[in-house]
N, C-alpha and C positions, 0 to 999 in steps of 0.2 A: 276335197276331191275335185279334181277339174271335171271341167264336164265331160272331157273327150273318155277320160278316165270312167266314168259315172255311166257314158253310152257305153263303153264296151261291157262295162260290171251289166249292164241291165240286156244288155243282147245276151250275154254269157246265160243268166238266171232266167230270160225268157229260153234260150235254147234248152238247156235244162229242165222246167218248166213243161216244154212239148214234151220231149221224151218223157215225161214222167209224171203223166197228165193225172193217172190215177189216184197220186199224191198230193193233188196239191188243184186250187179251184180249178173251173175247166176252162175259164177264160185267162186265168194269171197269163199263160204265155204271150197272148196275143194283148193282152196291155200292155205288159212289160215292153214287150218289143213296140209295140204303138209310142210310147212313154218315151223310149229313147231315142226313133222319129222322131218324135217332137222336137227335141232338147238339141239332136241335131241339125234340124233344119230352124231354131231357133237363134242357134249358135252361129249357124250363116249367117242367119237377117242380121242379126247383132253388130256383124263382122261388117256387111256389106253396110249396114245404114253409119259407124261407126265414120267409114272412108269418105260416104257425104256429107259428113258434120261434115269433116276436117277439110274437106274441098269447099264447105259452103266457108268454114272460115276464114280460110284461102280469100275465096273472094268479099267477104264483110272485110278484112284488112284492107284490101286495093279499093274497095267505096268510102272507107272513112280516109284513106288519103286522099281518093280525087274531093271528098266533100269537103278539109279541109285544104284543099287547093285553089277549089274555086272560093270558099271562102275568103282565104287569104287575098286573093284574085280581085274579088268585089270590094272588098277594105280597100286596096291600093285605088282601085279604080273610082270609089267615092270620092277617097281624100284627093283625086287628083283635080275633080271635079268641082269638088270645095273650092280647090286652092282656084282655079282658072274662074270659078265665077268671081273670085277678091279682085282676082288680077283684072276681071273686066268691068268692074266699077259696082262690084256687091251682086243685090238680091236680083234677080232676075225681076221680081213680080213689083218692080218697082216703077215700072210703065203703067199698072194697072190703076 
């Protein structure tokens, strides 16, 4: 049973419930109907926190490409570094 399914079963048997209080505990109605509160504004959060995963995912994808950007970035930039100190006669700490 879905839930939306499940709130209206339980508003039904709490409405039911009220009218017919003599039959049945004297609080059943107003749990019942507390019960499907619940499950309905549960149903929201669910809903609502669900859309900020998917948005935080959103944004962890665009951070693992810029981290593998500058990445990639700082690699070029070492070996270029590498190569220009050969080019200018080796170790730099070679005056030392």
């Amino acid at each position: 049973m879905r839930d939306t399914n499940l709130v209206n079963a339980l508003r039904e048997h709490a409405e039911w419930a009220r009218a017919n209080e003599w039959e049945t505990p004297i609080t059943l109605g107003d749990d019942l109907a507390e019960a499907a509160d619940r499950i309905a504004n549960q149903s929201t959060h669910i809903a609502s926190l669900q859309k900020e995963i998917e948005k935080l995912r959103g944004q962890n994808k665009q951070l693992r490409e810029a981290a593998a950007l500058v990445a990639k970035e700082s690699a070029e930039l070492l070996e270029r570094n590498y190569v220009m100190s050969i080019m200018n006669g080796g170790d730099d700490h070679a005056a030392d």
